[in-house]
C-alpha positions in Angstrom: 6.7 -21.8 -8.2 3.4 -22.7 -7.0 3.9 -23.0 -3.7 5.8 -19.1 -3.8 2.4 -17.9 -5.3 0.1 -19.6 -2.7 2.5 -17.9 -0.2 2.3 -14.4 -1.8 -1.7 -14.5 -2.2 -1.6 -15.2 1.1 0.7 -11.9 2.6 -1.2 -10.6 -0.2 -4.5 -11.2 1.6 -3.2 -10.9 5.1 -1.9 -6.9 4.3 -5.6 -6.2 2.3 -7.3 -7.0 5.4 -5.0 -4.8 7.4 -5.7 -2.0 5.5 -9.3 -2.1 4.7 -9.2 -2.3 8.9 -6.8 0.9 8.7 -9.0 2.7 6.1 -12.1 1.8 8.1 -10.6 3.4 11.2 -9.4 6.4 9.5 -13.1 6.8 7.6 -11.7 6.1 4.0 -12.0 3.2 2.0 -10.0 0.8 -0.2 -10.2 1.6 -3.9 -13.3 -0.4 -5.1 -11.5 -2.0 -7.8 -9.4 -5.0 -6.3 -7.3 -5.6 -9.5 -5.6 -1.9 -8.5 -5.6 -2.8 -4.5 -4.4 -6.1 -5.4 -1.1 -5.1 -7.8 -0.6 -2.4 -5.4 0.1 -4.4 -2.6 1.8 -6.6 -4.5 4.0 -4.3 -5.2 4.4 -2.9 -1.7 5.2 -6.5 -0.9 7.5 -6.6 -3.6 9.4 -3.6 -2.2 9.4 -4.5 1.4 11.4 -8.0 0.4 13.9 -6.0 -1.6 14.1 -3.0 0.6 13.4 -4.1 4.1 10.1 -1.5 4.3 6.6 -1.4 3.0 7.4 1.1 0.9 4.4 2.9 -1.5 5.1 1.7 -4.9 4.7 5.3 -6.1 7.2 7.1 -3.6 10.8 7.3 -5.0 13.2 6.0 -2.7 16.0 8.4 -1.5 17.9 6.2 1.3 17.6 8.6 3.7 15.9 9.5 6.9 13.1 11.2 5.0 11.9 6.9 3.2 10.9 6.4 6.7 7.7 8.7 5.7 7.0 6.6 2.8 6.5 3.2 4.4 2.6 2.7 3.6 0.7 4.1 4.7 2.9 7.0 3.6 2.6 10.6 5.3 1.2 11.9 2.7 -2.0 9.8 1.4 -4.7 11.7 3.8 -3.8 15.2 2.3 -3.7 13.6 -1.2 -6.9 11.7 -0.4 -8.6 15.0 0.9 -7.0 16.9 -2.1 -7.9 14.4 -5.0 -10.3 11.9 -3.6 -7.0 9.2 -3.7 -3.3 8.9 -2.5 -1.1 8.9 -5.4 -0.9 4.8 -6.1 -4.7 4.7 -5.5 -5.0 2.5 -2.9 -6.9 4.6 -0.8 -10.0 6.7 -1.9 -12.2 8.9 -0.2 
């Protein structure tokens, strides 16, 4: 069991750094709390080994051509980050 956690901290770390380089580039920012960044990307993780994708943990899944917009980043988050200061699971702010 040990050795499964080291292996998920590590994907863990390995997809926050992608996306703090992602959020960087598209001039938005991680959500400062890493308990939230950390449980989401968990999850996304979670989802991708059950589901093939990185899909958002908030997105509901449809199995149709339409997921392919909710692999995360999602579609969506920069009109919900403009809109609300956040994409819906909060892993993105302004």
């Amino acid at each position: 069991m040990d050795k499964f956690k080291h292996i998920m901290d590590k994907e863990v770390e390995k997809l926050i750094k992608k996306y703090k380089e992602y959020a960087q580039e598209k001039g938005i920012k991680l959500n400062p709390n890493d308990k939230v960044v950390e449980g989401v990307v968990q999850a996304i993780l979670m989802r991708e080994k059950t589901l093939g994708k990185k899909y958002c943990p908030c997105r509901r899944m449809t199995n149709s051509k339409e997921d392919k917009k909710i692999i995360c980043p999602c579609v969506y988050h920069l009109d919900e980050i403009e809109k609300d200061g956040h994409c819906y699971c909060n892993l993105f702010v302004k």
